[in-house]
C-alpha positions in Angstrom: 14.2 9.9 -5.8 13.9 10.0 -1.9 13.9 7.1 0.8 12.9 8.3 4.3 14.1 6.2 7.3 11.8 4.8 9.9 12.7 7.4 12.0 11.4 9.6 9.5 8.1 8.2 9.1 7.6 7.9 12.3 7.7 12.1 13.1 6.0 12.6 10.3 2.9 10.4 11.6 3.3 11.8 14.8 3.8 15.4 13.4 6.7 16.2 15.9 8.9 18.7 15.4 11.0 17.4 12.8 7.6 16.9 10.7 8.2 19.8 8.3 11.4 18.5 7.2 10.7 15.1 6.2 7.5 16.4 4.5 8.3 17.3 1.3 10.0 13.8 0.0 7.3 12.0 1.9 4.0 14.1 -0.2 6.3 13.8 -3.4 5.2 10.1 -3.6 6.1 10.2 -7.6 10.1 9.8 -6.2 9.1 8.2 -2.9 11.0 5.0 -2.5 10.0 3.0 0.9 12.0 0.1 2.1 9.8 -2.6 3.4 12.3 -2.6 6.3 10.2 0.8 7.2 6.9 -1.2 6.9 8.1 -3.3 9.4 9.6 -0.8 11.9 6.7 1.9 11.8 4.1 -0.7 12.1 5.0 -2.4 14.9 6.2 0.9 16.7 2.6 2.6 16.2 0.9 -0.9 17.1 2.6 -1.0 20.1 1.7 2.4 21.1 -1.5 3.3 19.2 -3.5 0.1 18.3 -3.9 -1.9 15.1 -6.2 0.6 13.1 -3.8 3.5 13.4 -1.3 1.5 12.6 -2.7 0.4 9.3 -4.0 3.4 8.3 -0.1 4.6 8.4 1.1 1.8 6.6 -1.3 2.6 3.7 -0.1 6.3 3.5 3.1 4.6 3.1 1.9 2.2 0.3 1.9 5.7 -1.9 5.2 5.2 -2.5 7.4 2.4 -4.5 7.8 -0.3 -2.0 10.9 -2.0 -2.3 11.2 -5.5 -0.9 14.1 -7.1 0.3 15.8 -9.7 -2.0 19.3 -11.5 -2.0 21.4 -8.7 -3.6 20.0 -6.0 -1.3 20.7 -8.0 1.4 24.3 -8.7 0.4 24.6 -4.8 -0.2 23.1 -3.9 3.3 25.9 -6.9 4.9 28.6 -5.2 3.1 26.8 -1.5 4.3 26.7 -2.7 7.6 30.2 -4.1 7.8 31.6 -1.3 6.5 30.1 1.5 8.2 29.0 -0.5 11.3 25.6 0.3 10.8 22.6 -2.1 12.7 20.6 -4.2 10.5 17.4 -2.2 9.3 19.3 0.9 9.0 22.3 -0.8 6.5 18.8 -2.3 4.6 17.2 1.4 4.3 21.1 2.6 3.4 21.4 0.1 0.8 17.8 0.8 -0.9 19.3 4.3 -1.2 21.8 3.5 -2.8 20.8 0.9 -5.2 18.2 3.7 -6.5 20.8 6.3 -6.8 18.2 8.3 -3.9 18.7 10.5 -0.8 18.2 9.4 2.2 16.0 11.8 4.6 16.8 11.0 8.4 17.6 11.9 12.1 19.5 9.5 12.7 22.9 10.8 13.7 25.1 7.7 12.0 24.2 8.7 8.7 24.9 12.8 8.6 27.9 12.6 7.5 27.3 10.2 4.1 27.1 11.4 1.0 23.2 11.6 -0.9 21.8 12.1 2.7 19.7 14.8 4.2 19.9 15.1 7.8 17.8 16.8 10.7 19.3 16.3 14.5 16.0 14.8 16.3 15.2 17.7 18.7 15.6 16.5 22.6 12.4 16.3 24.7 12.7 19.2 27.6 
């Protein structure tokens, strides 16, 4: 099973550089696992920078997946996540989805490289 992290998503849409990498677990949506923390974050980023129908149309790509909403023992597993590895909210939520499913976790964001079950990809710098 694979959970992508907003930051994921987010290339993906965008097809940046990093697109390739986080393609394969996103197009295997039979083991695609999305937080609805990711929902949240890639909706509002692309509202606020494309418009409501982009947005959506995003968020239903996404909806091929297994959404996973957040209930009281996630959250209690993201706290302890958090606490633990000092993570910020949404990413100790995405974290904790992983691992509760026993998936990898596909990201760019540096704070999570070095944890087991994750795949990572350094985001490439703008020139």
């Amino acid at each position: 099973m694979n959970v992508v992290d907003s930051s994921g998503w987010l290339e993906y849409f965008a097809n940046g550089e990093n697109a390739d990498f986080f393609a394969p677990a996103i197009e295997d949506t039979k083991r695609l696992i999305v937080p609805v923390i990711c929902i949240y974050d890639v909706f509002k980023r692309i509202l606020q920078q494309s418009g409501l129908s982009e947005a959506q149309a995003h968020i239903s790509d996404m909806h091929e997946g297994e959404i996973i909403d957040l209930d009281v023992s996630l959250a209690m597993s993201a706290a302890k996540l958090s606490d633990e590895l000092k993570l910020p909210m949404a990413d100790s939520l995405i974290l904790a989805v992983a691992h509760v499913r026993d998936a990898t976790l596909w990201t760019q964001d540096e704070h999570f490289k070095k944890l087991e079950n994750v795949k990572f990809i350094a985001k490439k710098q703008k020139a």
